[in-house]
C-alpha beads as a LAMMPS data file, in Angstrom:
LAMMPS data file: protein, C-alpha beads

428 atoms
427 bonds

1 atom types
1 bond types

-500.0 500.0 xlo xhi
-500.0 500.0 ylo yhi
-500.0 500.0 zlo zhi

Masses

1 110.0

Atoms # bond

1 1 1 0.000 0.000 0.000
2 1 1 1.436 3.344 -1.041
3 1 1 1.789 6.383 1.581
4 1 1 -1.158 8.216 0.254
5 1 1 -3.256 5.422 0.470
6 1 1 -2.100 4.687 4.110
7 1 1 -2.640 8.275 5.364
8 1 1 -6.024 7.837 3.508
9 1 1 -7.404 4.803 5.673
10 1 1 -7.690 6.552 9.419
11 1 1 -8.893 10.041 7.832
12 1 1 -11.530 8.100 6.390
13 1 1 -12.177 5.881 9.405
14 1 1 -13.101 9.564 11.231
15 1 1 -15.105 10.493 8.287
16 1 1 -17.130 7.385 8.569
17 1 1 -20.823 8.017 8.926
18 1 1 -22.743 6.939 11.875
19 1 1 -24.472 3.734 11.020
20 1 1 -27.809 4.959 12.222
21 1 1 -27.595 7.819 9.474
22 1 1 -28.902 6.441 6.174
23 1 1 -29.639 9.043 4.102
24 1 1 -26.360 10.775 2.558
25 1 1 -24.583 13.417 4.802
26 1 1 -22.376 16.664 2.903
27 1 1 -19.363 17.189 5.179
28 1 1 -18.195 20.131 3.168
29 1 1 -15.453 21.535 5.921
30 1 1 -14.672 18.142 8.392
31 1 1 -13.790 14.763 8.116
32 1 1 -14.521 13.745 4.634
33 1 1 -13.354 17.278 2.930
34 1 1 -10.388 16.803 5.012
35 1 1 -9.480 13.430 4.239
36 1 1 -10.187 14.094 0.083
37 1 1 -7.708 17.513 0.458
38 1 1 -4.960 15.314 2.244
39 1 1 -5.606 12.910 -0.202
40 1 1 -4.946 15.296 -3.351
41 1 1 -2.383 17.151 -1.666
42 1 1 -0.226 14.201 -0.729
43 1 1 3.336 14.318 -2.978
44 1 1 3.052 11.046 -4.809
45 1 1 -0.662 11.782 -5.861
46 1 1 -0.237 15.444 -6.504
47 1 1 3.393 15.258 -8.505
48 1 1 1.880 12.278 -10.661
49 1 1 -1.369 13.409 -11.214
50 1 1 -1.516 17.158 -10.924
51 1 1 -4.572 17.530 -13.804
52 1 1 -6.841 14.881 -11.750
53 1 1 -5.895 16.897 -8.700
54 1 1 -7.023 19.964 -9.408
55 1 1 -10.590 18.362 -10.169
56 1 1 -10.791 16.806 -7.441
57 1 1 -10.028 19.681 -5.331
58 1 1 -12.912 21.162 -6.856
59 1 1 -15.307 18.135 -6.104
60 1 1 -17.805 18.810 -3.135
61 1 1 -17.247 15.176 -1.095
62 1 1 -20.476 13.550 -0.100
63 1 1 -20.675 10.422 2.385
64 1 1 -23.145 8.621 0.749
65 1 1 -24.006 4.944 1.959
66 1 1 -26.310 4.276 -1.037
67 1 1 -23.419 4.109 -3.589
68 1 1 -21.433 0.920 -4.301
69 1 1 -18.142 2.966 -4.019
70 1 1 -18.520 6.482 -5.627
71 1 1 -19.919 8.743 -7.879
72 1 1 -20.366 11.715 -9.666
73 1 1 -23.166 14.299 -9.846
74 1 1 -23.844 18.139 -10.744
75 1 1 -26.508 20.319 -8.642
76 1 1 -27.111 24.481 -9.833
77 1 1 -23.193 24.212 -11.114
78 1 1 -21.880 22.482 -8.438
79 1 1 -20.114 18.699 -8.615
80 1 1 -20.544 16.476 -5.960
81 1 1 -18.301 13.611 -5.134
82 1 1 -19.998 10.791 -3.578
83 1 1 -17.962 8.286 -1.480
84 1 1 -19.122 5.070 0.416
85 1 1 -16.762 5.506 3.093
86 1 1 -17.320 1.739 4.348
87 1 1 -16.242 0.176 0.767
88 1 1 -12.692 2.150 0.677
89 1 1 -12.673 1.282 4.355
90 1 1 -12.532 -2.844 3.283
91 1 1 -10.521 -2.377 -0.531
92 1 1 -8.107 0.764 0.120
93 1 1 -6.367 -0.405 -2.792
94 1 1 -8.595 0.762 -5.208
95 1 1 -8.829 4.338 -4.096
96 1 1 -6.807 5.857 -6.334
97 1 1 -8.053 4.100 -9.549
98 1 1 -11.626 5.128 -8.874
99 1 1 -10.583 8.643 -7.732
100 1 1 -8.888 9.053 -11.377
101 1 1 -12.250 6.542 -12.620
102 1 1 -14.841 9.522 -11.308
103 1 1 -12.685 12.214 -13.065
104 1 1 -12.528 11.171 -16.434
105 1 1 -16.838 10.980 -16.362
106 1 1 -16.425 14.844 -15.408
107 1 1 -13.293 15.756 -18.145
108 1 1 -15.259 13.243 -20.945
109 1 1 -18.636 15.206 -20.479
110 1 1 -20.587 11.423 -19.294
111 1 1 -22.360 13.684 -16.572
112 1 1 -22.803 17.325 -18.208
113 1 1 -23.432 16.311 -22.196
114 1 1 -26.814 15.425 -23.453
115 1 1 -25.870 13.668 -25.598
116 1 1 -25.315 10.918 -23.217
117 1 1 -28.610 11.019 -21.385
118 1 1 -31.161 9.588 -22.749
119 1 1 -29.942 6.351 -24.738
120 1 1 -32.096 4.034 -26.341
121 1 1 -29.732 0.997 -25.543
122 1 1 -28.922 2.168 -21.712
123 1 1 -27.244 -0.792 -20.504
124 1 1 -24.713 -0.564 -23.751
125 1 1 -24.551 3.570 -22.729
126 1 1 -23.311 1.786 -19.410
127 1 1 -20.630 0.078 -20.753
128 1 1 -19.483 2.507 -23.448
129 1 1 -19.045 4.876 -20.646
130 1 1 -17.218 2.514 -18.034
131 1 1 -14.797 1.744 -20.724
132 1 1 -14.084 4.910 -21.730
133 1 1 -13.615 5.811 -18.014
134 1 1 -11.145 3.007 -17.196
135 1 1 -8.946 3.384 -20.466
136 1 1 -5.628 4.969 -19.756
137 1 1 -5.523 4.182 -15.725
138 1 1 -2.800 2.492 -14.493
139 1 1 -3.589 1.942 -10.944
140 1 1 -5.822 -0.854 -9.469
141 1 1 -9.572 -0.861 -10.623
142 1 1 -12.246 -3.482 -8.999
143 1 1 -12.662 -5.841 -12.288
144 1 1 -12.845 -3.227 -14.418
145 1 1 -14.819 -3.409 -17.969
146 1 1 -12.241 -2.753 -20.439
147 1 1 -12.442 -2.092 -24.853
148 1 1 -10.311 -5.062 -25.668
149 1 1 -13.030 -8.538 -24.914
150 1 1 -15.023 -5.957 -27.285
151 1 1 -12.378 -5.392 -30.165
152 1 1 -14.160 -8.198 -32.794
153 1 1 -17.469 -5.477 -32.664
154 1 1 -14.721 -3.219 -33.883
155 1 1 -14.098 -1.726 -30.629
156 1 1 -10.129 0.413 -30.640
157 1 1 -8.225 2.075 -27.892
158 1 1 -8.861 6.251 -28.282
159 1 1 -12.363 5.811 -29.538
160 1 1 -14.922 8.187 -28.295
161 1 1 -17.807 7.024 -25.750
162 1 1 -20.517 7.849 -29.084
163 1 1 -18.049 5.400 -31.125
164 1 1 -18.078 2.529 -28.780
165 1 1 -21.748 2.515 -28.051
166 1 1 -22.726 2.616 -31.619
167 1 1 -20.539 -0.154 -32.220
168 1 1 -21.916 -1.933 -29.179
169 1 1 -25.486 -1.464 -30.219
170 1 1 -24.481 -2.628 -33.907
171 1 1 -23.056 -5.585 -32.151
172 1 1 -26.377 -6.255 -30.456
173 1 1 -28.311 -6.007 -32.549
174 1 1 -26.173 -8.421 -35.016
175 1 1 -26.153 -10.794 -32.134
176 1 1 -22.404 -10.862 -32.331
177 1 1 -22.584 -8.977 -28.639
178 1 1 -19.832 -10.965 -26.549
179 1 1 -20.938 -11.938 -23.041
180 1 1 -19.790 -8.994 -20.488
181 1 1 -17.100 -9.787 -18.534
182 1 1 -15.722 -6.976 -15.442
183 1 1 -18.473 -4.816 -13.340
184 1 1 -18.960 -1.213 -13.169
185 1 1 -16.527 0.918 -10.948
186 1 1 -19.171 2.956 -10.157
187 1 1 -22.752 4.106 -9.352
188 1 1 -24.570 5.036 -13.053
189 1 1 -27.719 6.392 -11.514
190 1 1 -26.952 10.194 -12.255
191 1 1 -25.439 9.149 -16.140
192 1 1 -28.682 7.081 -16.405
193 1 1 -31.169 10.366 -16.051
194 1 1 -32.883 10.950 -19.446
195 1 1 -31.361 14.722 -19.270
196 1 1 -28.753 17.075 -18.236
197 1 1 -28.701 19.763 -16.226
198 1 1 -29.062 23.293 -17.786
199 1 1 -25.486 24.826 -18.217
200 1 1 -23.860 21.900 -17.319
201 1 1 -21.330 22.102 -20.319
202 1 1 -20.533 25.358 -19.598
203 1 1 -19.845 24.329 -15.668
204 1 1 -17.562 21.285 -17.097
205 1 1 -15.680 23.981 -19.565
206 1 1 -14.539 26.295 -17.068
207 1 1 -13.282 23.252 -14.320
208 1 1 -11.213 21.703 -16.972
209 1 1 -9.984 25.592 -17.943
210 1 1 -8.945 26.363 -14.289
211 1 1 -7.616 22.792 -13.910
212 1 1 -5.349 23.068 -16.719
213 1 1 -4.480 26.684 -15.342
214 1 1 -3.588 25.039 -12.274
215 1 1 -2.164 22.064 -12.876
216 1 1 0.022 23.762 -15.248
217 1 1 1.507 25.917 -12.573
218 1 1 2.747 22.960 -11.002
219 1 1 4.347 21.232 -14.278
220 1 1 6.338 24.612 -15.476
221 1 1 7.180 25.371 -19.469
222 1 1 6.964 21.198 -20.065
223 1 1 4.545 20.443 -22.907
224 1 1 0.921 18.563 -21.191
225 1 1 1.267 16.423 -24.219
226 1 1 4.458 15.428 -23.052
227 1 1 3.959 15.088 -19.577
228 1 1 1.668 12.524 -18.908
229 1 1 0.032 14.337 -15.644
230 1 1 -1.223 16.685 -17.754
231 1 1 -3.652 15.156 -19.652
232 1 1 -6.851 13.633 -18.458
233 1 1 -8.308 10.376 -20.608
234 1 1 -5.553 10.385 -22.519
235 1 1 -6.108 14.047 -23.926
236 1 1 -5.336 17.322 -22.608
237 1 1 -7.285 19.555 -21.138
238 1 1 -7.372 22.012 -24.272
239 1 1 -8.348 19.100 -26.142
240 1 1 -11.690 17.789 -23.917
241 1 1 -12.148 21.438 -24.059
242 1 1 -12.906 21.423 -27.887
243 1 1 -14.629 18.192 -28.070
244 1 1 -17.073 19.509 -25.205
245 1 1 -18.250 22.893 -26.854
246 1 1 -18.031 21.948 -30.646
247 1 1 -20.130 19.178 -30.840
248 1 1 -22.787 21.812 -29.952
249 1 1 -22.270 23.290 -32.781
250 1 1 -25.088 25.902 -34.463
251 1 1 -27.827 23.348 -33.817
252 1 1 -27.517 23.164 -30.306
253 1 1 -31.384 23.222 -28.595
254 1 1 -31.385 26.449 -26.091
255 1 1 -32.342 26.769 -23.198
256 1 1 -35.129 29.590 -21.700
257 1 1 -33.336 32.817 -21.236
258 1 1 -35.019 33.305 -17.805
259 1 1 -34.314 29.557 -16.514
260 1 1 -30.519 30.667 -17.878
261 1 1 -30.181 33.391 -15.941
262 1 1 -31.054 31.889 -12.866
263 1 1 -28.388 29.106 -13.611
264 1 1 -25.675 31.346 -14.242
265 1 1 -25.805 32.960 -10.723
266 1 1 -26.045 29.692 -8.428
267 1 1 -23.604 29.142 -6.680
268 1 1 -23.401 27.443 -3.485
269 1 1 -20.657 27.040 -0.812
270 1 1 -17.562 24.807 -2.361
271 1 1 -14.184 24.264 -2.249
272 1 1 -11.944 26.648 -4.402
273 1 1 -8.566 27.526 -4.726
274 1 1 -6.763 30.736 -3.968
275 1 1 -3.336 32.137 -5.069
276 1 1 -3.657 34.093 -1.574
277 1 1 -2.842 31.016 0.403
278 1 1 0.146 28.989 0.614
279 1 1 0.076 25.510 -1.550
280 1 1 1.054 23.085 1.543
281 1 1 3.030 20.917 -1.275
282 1 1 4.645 24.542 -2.326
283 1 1 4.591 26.812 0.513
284 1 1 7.548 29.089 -0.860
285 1 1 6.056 29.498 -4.405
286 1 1 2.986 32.044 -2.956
287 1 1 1.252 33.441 -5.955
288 1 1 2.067 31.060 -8.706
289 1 1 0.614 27.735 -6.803
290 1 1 -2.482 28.173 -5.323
291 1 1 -4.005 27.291 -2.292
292 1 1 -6.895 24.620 -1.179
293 1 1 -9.405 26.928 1.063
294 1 1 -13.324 26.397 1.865
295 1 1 -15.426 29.732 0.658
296 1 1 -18.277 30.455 -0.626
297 1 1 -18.491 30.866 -4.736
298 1 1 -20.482 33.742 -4.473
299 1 1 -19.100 35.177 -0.730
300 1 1 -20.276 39.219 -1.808
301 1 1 -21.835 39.213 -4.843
302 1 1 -20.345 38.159 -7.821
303 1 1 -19.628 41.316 -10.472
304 1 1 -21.926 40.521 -13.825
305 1 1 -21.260 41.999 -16.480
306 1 1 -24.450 42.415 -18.725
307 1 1 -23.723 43.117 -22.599
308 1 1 -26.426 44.528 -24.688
309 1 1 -26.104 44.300 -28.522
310 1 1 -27.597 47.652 -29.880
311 1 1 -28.183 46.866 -32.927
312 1 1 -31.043 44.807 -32.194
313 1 1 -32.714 47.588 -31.742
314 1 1 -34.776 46.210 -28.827
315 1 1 -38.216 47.264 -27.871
316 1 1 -39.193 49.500 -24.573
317 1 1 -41.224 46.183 -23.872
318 1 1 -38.492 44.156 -24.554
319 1 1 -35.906 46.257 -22.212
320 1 1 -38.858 45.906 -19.481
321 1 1 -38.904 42.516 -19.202
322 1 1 -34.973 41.974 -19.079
323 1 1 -34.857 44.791 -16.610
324 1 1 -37.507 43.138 -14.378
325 1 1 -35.275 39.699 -14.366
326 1 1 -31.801 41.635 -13.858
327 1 1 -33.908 43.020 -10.393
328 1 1 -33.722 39.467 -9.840
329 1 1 -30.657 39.107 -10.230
330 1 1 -29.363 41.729 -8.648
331 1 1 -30.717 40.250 -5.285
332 1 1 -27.388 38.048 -5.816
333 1 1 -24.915 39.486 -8.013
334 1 1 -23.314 42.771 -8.852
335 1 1 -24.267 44.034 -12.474
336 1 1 -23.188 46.198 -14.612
337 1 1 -24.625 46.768 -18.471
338 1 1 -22.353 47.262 -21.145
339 1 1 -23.859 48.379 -24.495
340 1 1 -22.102 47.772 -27.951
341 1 1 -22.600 47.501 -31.426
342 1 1 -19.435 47.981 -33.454
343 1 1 -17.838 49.103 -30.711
344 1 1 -18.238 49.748 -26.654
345 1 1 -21.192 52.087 -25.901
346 1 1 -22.369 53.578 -22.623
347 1 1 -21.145 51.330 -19.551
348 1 1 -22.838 51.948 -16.301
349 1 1 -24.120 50.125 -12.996
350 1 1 -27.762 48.373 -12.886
351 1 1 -30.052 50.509 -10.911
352 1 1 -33.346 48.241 -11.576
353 1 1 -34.444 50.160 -15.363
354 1 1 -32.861 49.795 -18.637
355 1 1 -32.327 53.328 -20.841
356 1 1 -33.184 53.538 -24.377
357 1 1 -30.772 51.417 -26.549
358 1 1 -30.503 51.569 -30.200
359 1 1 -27.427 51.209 -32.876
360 1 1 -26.269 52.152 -36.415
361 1 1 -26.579 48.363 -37.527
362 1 1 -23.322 47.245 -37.428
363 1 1 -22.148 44.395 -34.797
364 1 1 -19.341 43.150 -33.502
365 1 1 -19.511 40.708 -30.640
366 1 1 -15.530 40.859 -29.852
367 1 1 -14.766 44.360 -27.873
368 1 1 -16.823 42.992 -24.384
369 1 1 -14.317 39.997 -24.664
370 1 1 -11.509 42.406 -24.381
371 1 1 -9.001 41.098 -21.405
372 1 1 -8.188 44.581 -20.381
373 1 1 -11.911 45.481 -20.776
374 1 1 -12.861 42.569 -18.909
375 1 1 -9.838 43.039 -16.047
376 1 1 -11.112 46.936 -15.695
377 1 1 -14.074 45.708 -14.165
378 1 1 -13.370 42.494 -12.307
379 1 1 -16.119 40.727 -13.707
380 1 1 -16.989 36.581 -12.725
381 1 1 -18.954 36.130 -15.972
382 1 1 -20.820 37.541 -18.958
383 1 1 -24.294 37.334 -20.208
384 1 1 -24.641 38.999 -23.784
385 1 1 -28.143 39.718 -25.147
386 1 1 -27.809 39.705 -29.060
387 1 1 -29.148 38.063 -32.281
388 1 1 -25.871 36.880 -32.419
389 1 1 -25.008 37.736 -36.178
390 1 1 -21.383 39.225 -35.770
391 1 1 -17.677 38.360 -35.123
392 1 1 -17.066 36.541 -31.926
393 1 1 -13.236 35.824 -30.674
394 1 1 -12.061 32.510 -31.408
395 1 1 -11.348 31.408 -28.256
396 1 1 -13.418 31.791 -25.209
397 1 1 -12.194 34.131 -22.057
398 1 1 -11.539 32.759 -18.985
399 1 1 -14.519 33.131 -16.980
400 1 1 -18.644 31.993 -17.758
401 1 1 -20.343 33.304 -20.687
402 1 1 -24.239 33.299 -21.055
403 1 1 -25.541 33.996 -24.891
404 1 1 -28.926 35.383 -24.793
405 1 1 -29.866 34.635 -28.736
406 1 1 -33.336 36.153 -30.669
407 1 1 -31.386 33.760 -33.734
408 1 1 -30.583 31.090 -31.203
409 1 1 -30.050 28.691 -34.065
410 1 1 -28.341 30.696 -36.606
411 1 1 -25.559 31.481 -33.619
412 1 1 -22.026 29.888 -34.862
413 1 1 -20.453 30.516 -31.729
414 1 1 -18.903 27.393 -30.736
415 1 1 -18.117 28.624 -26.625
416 1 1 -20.577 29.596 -24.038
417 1 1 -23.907 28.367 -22.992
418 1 1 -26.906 29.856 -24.772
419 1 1 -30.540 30.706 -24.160
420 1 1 -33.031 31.823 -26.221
421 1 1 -34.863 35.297 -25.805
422 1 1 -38.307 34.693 -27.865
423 1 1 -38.937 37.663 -29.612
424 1 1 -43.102 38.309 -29.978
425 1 1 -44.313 40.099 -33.006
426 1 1 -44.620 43.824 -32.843
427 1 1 -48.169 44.920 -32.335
428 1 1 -50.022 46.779 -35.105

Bonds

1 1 1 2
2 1 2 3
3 1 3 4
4 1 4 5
5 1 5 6
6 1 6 7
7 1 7 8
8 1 8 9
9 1 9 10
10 1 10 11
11 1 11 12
12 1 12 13
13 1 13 14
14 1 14 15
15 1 15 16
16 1 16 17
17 1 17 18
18 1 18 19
19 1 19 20
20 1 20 21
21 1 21 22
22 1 22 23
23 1 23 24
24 1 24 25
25 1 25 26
26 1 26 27
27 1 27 28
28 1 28 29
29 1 29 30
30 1 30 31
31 1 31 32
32 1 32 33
33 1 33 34
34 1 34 35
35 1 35 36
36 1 36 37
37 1 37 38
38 1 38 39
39 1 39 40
40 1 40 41
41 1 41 42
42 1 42 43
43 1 43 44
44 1 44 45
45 1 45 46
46 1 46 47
47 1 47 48
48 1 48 49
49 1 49 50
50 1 50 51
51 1 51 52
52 1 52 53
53 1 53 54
54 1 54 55
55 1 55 56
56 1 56 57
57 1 57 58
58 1 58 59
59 1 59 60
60 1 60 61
61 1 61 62
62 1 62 63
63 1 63 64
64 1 64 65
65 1 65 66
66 1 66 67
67 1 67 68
68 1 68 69
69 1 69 70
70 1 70 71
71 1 71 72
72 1 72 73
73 1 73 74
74 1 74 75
75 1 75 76
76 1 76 77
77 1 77 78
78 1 78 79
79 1 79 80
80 1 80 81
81 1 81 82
82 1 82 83
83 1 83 84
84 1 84 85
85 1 85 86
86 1 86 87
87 1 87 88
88 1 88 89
89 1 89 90
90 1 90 91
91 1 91 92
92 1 92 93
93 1 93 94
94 1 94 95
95 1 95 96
96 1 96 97
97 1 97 98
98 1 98 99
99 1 99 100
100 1 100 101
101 1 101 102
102 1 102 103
103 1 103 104
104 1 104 105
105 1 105 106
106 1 106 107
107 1 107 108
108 1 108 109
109 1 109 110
110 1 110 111
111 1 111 112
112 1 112 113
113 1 113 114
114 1 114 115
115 1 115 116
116 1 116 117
117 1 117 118
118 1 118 119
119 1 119 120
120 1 120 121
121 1 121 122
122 1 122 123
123 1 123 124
124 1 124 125
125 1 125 126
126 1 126 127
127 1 127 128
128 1 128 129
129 1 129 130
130 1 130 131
131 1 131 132
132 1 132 133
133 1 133 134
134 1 134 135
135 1 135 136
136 1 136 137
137 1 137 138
138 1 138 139
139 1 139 140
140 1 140 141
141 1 141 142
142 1 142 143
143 1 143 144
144 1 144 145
145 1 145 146
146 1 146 147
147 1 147 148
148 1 148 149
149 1 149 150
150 1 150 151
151 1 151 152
152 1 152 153
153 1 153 154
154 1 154 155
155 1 155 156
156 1 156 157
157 1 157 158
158 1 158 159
159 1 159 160
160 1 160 161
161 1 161 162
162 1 162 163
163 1 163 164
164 1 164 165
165 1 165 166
166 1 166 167
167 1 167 168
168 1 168 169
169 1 169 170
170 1 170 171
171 1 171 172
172 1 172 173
173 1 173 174
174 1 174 175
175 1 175 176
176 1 176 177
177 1 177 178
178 1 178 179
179 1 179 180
180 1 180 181
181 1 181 182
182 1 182 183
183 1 183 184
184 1 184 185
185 1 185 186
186 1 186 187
187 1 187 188
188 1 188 189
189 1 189 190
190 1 190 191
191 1 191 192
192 1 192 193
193 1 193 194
194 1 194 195
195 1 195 196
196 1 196 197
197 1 197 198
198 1 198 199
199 1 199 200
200 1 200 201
201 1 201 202
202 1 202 203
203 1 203 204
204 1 204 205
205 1 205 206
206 1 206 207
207 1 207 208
208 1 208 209
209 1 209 210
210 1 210 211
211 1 211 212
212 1 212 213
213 1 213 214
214 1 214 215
215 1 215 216
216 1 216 217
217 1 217 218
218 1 218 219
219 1 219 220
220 1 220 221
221 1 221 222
222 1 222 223
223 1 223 224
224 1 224 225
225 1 225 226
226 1 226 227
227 1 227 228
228 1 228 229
229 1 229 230
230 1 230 231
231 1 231 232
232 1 232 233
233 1 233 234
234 1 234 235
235 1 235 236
236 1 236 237
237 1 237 238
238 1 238 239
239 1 239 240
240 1 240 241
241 1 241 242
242 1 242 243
243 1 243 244
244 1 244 245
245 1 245 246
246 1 246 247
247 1 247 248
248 1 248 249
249 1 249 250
250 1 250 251
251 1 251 252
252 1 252 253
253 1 253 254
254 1 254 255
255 1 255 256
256 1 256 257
257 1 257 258
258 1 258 259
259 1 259 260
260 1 260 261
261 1 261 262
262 1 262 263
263 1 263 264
264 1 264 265
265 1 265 266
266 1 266 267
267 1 267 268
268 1 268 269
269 1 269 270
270 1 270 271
271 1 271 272
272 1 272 273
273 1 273 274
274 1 274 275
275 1 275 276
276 1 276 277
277 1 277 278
278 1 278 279
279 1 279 280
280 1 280 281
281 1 281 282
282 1 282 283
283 1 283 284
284 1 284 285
285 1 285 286
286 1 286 287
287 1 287 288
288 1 288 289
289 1 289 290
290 1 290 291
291 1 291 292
292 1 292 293
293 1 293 294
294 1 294 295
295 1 295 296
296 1 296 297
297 1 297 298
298 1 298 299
299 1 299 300
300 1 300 301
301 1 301 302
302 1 302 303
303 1 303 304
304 1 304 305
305 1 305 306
306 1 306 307
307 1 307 308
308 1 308 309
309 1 309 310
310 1 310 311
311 1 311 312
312 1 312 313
313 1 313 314
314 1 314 315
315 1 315 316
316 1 316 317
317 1 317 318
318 1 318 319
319 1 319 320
320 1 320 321
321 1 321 322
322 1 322 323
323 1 323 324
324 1 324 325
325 1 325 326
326 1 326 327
327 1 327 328
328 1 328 329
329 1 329 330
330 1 330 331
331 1 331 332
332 1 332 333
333 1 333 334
334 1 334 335
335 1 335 336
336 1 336 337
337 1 337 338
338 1 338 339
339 1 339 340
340 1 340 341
341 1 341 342
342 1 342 343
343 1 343 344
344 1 344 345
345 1 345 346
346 1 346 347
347 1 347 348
348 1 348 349
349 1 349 350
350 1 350 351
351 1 351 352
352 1 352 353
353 1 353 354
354 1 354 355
355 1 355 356
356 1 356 357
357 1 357 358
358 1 358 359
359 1 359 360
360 1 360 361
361 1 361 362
362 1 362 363
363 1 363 364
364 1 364 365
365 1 365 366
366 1 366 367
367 1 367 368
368 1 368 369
369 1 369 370
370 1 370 371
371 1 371 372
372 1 372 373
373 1 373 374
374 1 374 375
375 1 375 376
376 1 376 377
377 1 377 378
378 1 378 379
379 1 379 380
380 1 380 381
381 1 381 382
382 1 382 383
383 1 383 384
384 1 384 385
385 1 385 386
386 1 386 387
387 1 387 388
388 1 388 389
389 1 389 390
390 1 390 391
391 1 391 392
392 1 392 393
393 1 393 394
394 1 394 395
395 1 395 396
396 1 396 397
397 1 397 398
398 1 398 399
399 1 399 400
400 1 400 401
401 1 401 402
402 1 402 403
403 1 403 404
404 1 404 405
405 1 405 406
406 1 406 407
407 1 407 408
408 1 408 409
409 1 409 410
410 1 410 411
411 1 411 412
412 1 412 413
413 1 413 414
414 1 414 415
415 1 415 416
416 1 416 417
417 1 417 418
418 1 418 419
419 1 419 420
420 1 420 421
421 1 421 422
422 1 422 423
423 1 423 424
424 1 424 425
425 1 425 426
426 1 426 427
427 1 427 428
């Protein structure tokens, strides 16, 4: 048994639940978040698997009885990390491999992408995910379902999870299906539900953004390609990043600009990481390592920044009704409205009414995006009402971005999440 794995079994003998309690407990500051930051902090975890670390240290730990051993979930932006303290209690072995197991269902997109809910074949959905979960982990996995009893159906190492379960339901339904061999790490009950949380792409874009930020600190100039601690699945970071937001693409069903907005501003007490305190594995290298500290995602309000494309021309009626949910808003969050067209209009603080807006007809989505623009006014995300027919930068700042669309489907932005603002006819 290696040190970390050791050090792991009395912190999570404390962070055992009581057997009386059956329901699932969130220990979000004691034993369990204690035991999971020692755990990702320890050298041998944390020099080997910096990427997976800084995931995990942004996992809320749940002990959760009902589980086989863990799992993953996602609540108003926030991901939970379930653990059955009593099973890692009995097989400490397997700790590690079904720590690095949960994180590749959060880097791969199995718990944010709809594209995996929903399947018509669910128990093949089941095993195209588990194998895609296990490939590229070294350490010890509980029987683990693996690509290769599968490879006759077609089945190849690198393949996508879409890839392998098409192949898998071909397979079926050819009756050329082998029997299964290996059991599932995991619990499958959140993967199974026929939908996905609202935003949850855009959640899953910025952890794997700040994770690469992070772990990246740690590694130096190195290339991630080259340095396998960098990469998550087999990919890096940049990489899962691309795969996550283009297969969105223009087509991409939006979501109800008021339901959005309430989405973008959750945020619930979690674990974060701060350059402000000293890294415990790096306590000389203040300011370039961060921290592991316990605050509050929106402590004061979180600064909004609220961009309002002018050349839409919007309607008094219009401007009402997004005024009336930025008072909403505002009951949470900071905002202030930019407006633009071709270029940066009148910027000033929400005071519960919208003014007048109106352009020459021209847009360009890019000046909001602006880093110094952006930096000026410490803002924690962006929601841009537009139509959405302009420039946008090619790659996506690094911080939330909401897309309020009237042309939801004619958008080609590949970054952000998007809602749709329905636009009703003008009267007479």
């Amino acid at each position: 048994m290696r040190r970390g794995d050791e050090a792991a079994k009395p912190a999570l003998a404390a962070a055992k639940p009581a057997p009386e309690r059956a329901e699932r407990r969130e220990v979000p500051e004691d034993e369990l978040a204690a035991w999971l930051d020692a755990f990702v902090r320890d050298p041998g975890f944390l020099e080997r698997y910096p990427c997976y670390a800084a995931i995990l240290g942004r996992l809320a730990p749940v002990a959760d009885p009902s589980v086989r051993r863990m799992a993953v979930s996602m609540f108003e932006g926030r991901f939970f990390l379930h653990v059955n303290v009593e099973s890692f209690m009995n097989e400490p072995v397997f700790l590690r491999g079904v720590l690095l197991h949960e994180v590749h269902h959060v880097a791969l997109g199995h718990l944010c992408h709809p594209k995996f809910a929903g399947a018509d074949e669910p128990e093949l959905m089941d095993l195209a995910l588990e194998m895609s979960a296990n490939e590229y982990i070294e350490e010890p996995l509980p029987d683990p379902i693996r690509w290769q009893p599968y490879a006759p159906l077609g089945l190849r190492g690198g393949q996508s999870t879409l890839e392998r379960y098409e192949l898998l339901v071909r397979g079926a339904r050819e009756g050329k299906l082998p029997q299964r061999g290996g059991e599932a790490v995991d619990d499958h009950r959140v993967l199974r539900r026929p939908s996905r949380e609202p935003g949850a792409v855009e959640q899953t874009r910025q952890l794997l953004l700040r994770a690469a930020e992070e772990a990246g600190a740690l590694a130096g100039d190195g290339d991630p390609a080259d340095l396998p601690g960098l990469t998550l699945a087999g990919k890096t970071p940049g990489r899962l990043i691309e795969e996550l937001t283009d297969v969105l693409g223009p087509r991409a069903t939006p979501l109800d600009w008021k339901t959005a907005l309430r989405m973008f501003v959750a945020r619930e007490r979690a674990p974060v990481h701060t350059y402000a305190r000293p890294n415990r594995r790096f306590p000389g290298r203040v300011g370039e390592v961060p921290g592991r500290t316990y605050a509050p995602r929106a402590i004061a309000k979180p600064s909004v920044l609220v961009a309002i494309d002018t050349s839409m021309s919007m309607r008094r009626d219009e401007l009402e009704e997004i005024a009336r949910q930025l008072q909403a808003m505002s009951e949470v969050a900071r905002i202030t409205v930019a407006e633009c067209d071709t270029e940066i209009g009148r910027v000033y603080a929400f005071d519960g009414r919208l003014g007048d807006v109106g352009g020459r007809g021209g847009t360009d989505l890019r000046p909001v995006f602006a880093p110094e623009f952006l930096a000026a006014r410490r803002v924690s995300g962006v929601i841009y009402f537009t139509d959405g027919v302009g420039p946008t930068p090619p790659a996506p700042p690094p911080l939330p971005v909401l897309w309020i669309l009237t042309k939801p489907l004619e958008f080609a932005c590949p970054w952000g999440q998007r809602a749709w603002l329905d636009r009703k006819p003008r009267r007479g």
